[in-house]
N, C-alpha and C positions, 0 to 999 in steps of 0.2 A: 380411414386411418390418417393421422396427422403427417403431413409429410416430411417435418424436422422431430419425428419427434425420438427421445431416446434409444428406443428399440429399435427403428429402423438404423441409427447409426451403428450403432451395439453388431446390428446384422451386417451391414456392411462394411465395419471393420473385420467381422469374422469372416466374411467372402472374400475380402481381399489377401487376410492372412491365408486361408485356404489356400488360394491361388498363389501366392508367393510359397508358400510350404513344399505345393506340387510342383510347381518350377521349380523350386532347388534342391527338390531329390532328383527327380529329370534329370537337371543338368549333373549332378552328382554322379547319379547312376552313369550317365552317358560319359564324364570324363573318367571316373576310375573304371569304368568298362574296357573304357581304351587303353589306360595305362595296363591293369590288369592284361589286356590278350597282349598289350608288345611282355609283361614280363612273360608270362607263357610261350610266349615263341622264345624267347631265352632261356627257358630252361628248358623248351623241347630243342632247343642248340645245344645246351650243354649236355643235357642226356646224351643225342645222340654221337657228340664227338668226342665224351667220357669213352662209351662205348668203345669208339673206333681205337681209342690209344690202348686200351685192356685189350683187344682183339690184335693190337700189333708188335701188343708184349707179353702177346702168348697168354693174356689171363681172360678166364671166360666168367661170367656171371651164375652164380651156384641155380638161380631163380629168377628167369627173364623178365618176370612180371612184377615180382618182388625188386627188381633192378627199377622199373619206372614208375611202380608205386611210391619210389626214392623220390620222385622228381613229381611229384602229385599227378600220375598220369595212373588211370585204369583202362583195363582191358575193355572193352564193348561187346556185350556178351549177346545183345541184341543185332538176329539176322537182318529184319526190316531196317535198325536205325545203319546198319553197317553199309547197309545195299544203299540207303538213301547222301550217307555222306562220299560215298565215293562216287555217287552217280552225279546227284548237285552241287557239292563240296566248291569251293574256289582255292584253289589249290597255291599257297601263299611262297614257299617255296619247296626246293626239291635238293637233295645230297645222293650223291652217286658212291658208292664205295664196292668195297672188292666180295664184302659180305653182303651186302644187301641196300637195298634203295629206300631214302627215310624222304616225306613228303607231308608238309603240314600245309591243312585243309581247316579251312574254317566254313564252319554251317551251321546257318539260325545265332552268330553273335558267339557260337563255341568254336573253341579251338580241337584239334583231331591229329592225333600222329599216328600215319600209315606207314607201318615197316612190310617192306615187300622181298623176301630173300631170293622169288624166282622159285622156290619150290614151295613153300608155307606163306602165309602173310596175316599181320596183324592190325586193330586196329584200336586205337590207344584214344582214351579222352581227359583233357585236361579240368581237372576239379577245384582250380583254386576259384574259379569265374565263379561258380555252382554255389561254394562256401560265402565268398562274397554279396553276391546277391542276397544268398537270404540273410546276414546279416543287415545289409542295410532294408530290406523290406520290414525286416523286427523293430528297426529303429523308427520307421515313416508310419509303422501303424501305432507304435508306441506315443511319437509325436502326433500324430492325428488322433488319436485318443483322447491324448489329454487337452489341442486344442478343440476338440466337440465338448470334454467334460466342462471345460472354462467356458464357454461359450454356453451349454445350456443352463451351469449356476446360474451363470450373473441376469442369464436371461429369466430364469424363474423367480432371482430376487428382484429384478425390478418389473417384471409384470404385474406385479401387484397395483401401482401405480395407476396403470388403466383401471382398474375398480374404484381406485382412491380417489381419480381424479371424478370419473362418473359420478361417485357418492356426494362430491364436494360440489361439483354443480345440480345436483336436486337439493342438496339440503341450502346453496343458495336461492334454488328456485321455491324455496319456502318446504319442499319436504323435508320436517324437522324428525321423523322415524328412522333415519338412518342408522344403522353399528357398521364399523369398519375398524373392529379389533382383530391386531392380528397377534400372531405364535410365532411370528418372525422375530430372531434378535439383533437382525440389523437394523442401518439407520431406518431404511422405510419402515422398519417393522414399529421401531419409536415412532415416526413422525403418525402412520396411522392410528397408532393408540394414543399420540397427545391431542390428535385432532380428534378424536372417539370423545374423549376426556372432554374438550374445549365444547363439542356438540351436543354431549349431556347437560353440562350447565346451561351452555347460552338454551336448550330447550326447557331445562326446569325456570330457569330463569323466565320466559316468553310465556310459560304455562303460569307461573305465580303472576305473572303482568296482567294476562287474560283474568285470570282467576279473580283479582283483586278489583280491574276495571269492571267487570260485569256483575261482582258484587255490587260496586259503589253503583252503579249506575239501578242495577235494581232495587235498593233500596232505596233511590232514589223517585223513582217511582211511585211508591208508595204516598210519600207525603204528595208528590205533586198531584196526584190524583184523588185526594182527600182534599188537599185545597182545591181543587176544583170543584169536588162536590160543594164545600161549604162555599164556594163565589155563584153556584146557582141558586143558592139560599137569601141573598141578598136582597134587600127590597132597594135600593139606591141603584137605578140604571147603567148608572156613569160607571161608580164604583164596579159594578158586577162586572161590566163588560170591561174594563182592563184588566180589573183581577183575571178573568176567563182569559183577556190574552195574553196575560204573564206567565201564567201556567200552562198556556198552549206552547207559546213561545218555549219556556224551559221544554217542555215534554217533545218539541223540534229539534231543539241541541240535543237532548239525550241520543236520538234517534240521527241526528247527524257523526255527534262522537263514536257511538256504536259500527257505526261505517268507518270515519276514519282509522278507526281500532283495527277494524279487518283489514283494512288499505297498506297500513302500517306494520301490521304483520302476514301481509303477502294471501290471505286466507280469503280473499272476496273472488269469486268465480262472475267474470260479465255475463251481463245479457244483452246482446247486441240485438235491437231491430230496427226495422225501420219508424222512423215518426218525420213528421214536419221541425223544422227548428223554431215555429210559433210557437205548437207544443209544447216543447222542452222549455221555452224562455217564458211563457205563460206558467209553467209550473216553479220557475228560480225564481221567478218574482213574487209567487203565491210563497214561497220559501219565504222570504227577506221580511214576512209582513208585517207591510206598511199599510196605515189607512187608504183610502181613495185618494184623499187630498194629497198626501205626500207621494206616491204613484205619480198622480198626476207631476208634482212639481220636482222630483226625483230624478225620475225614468222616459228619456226621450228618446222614440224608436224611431229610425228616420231608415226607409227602403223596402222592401218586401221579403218578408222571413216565411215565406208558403216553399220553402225548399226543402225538399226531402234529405235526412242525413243519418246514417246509421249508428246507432249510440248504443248504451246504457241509459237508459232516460233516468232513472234515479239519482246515478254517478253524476251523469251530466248538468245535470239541472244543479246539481248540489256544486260542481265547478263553478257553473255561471253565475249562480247566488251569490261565491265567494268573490267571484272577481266584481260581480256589481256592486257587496255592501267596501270593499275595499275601495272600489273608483268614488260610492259616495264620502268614504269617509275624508279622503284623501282629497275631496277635490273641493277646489278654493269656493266652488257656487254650490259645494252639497248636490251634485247631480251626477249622473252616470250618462251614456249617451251612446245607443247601441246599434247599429247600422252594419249593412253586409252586402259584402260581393261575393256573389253565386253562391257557394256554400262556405261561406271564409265568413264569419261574426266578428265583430270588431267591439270591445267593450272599450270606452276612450273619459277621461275625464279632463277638466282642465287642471292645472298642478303647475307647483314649480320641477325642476329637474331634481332628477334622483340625485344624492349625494356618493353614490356607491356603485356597482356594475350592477344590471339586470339580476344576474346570476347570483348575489348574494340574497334578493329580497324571495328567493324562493326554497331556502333554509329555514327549518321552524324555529319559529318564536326569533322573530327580528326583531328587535324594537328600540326603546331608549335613543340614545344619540346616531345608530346605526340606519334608521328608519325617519322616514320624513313624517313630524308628527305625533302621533301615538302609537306609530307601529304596526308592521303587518300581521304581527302573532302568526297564526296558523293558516290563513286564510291563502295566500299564493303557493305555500307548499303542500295542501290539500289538490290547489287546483295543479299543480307539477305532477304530483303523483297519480291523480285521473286521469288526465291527458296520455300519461304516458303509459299505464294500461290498457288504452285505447290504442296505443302506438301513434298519437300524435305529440305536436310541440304545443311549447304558445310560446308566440310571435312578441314582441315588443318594440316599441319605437314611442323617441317624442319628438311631435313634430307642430311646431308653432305653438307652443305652449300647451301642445295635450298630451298627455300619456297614452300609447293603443296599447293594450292585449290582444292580440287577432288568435281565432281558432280555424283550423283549417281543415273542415270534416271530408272533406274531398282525398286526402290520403291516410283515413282511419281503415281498421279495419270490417272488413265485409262481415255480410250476415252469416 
C-alpha cells in the first residue's frame, strides 16, 4: 500500500478524531462526575437539615421515603448492595442529632445516605449521577455513530480509486480491455466514467490504426510479390538482379514497419536469449543491404564482437541497422564505424555537431531545419524504443569530431 496515499490519511485523521472524541467524553465524564457528587452532597445537606427544622417545629413527614425521593434519593432495597456500602463505603461526612445520625458514604463513584435512628436504619442512594451518566453515554454513542458513519462513506467513495488507479496503469501498460464504469454520482464516480469514455476511443481509435496499417501493408504485398515474380522473368542480368533487390528491399520495410507498428502500440512480447553480438551485427548489416563493395567501404569493424549478450535478436539487429544506416547517412565520409568494450558496442560516424540536445533527435520524424541534413525520420526513435524494452539506454557523445551511440547489453535484461 502507498504510504501517502489518501486512504491512509482519511484513516488517520479518523484515529485521531476517535481518540480526541474519547478524551473529551473522559474528561467530560470525569469533571461533571465531580461537580455532580459535590451537588449531591448538597442536597443530601439540605435534605437532612430540612428534616431536622420540621422535627424541631414539631412537623413530621406524612412518608419518609416520599420525603427523600424529594431530594432525588431512593431507598436501597438491595441486602448485598446495603451490606457492601457500609462495609466499603468511605464515609464522607457525618451529622449527629437528637433524632438520629445521617452519614454520607460514597462507593464505586456513587453517593449513599445512611440514616441510623439507633433502633431502625436506612439506606438511601442518590440518582441524579445514575440519570447523568446515561445521558451523556446516549450522547458519546450517538457522536461515535456518526463519526464511524462519516468515516466509512467517504471511505467507500474514495476506495474506488484503488481500482481506477490499478486500471489506469494496465491500460498504460498497453492493456487496452479495460471498463471502469462506475454507478457512483460523485466526483470519482465522473472522473471513472470520463476516463471509461476517454479509454473506449483512444482503443477504437489504436484498433482502426492497426486495422488500417495492416491492411495497407497487406496489400501491399501483393504487388511487391508479383513484381518479383515478373523480375525473375527477365533475361537482362543487371536489370533482374536490382529489380529482385528492390523488391526485396521494400518487402524488408514492410516487415520492419510491421514491428515498429507493434513497438508503437506496446503489443510486441520479447524474446530474450542468448546470441554472440557478431551474430546480431552480422544480421543489421544483412538488414541495411548493401553490395559487398559498399560493406566493404561502408562498414568498419574495429575489436572483437565474439561476446555473448542477451537480446531480441530480431529487435536488436533492427536497432543496430537503424543506427548504422543513420551514422552512414549523416556522416561527412559515408561510413559507420563499429567497435566495442566488453559488451558495450559503440556505433560512431564522423559529423559535424548536432544543432540541438541528444534528446530531441530521438522523437519521430525529426527532420528539416531541426536535423543535421536530411533528417533522422524514424530511425533513432525506433532505436529509443528497442532499447528501452530491453531496459537499456543508448549512450551518446561527440567526441573529436565523431558522433558515438554506445549500447550497453551488460545492464539488459536476463534470459
Amino acid at each position: 500500500m502507498i504510504k501517502n496515499s489518501i486512504l491512509n490519511k482519511i484513516s488517520a485523521i479518523f484515529a485521531l478524531s476517535l481518540f480526541l472524541l474519547v478524551m473529551f467524553f473522559a474528561l467530560l465524564l470525569e469533571h461533571q462526575g465531580e461537580r455532580n457528587l459535590e451537588n449531591m452532597k448538597q442536597r443530601q445537606l439540605q435534605s437532612v437539615n430540612y428534616l431536622l427544622v420540621m422535627y424541631r417545629n414539631n412537623v413530621q413527614p406524612g412518608d419518609i421515603e416520599e420525603y427523600f425521593n424529594n431530594f432525588g434519593l431512593k431507598k436501597v432495597s438491595s441486602k448485598h448492595l446495603r451490606d457492601s456500602v457500609l462495609e466499603r463505603g468511605v464515609v464522607i461526612f457525618q451529622k449527629l442529632s437528637p433524632i438520629s445520625r445521617f452519614s454520607s458514604i460514597v462507593y464505586n463513584d456513587r453517593y449513599y445516605l445512611f440514616i441510623d435512628n439507633f433502633e431502625s436504619s436506612v439506606l438511601l442512594e442518590s440518582q441524579e449521577n445514575k440519570n447523568f451518566n446515561e445521558s451523556l453515554w446516549v450522547v458519546f454513542v450517538i457522536s461515535l455513530s456518526l463519526l464511524v458513519y462519516m468515516y466509512v462513506s467517504i471511505y467507500k467513495s474514495i476506495s474506488p480509486l484503488k481500482s481506477l488507479s490499478s486500471k489506469i496503469r494496465k491500460f498504460a501498460g498497453g492493456d487496452l480491455d479495460i471498463e471502469c464504469k462506475s454507478n457512483s454520482s460523485d466526483e470519482i464516480g465522473e472522473v471513472a466514467n470520463e476516463f471509461d469514455k476517454a479509454a473506449k476511443k483512444i482503443r477504437d481509435l489504436i484498433h482502426s490504426r492497426q486495422l488500417f496499417l495492416r491492411t495497407l501493408m497487406h496489400e501491399l504485398k501483393t504487388p511487391i510479390g508479383k513484381g518479383r515474380i515478373v523480375s525473375e522473368m527477365l533475361e537482362d542480368a543487371t536489370a533482374k538482379k536490382r529489380l529482385i533487390n528492390v523488391f526485396a528491399r521494400l518487402d524488408l520495410l514492410i516487415a520492419e514497419f510491421s514491428k515498429v507498428e507493434q513497438l508503437s502500440a506496446r503489443h510486441y512480447d520479447l524474446h530474450v536469449k542468448e546470441y554472440t553480438l557478431l551474430h546480431v551485427l552480422e544480421h543489421a548489416i544483412d538488414l541495411l543491404m548493401l553490395d559487398e563493395k559498399k560493406q566493404d567501404e561502408q562498414i568498419k569493424m574495429v575489436g572483437d564482437f565474439d561476446v555473448t549478450i542477451s537480446v531480441d535478436f530480431d529487435l536488436m539487429a533492427l536497432a543496430i541497422k537503424n543506427l548504422m544506416d543513420n551514422a552512414i547517412k549523416h556522416s561527412v565520409k559515408k561510413e559507420v564505424i563499429l567497435k566495442n568494450e566488453g559488451e558495450k558496442l559503440i556505433v560512431a560516424n564522423q559529423g559535424e555537431p548536432l544543432q540541438m540536445a541528444i534528446e530531441e533527435y530521438f522523437e519521430p520524424f525529426v527532420s528539416g531545419s531541426k536535423a543535421c541534413g536530411s533528417g533522422l525520420g524514424l530511425g533513432l526513435y525506433i532505436v529509443s524504443n528497442i532499447m528501452a524494452l530491453h531496459g537499456l539506454a543508448v549512450g551518446y557523445a561527440y567526441v573529436d569530431g565523431y558522433h558515438e551511440f554506445s549500447l550497453d547489453f551488460s545492464k539488459g535484461k536476463s534470459v
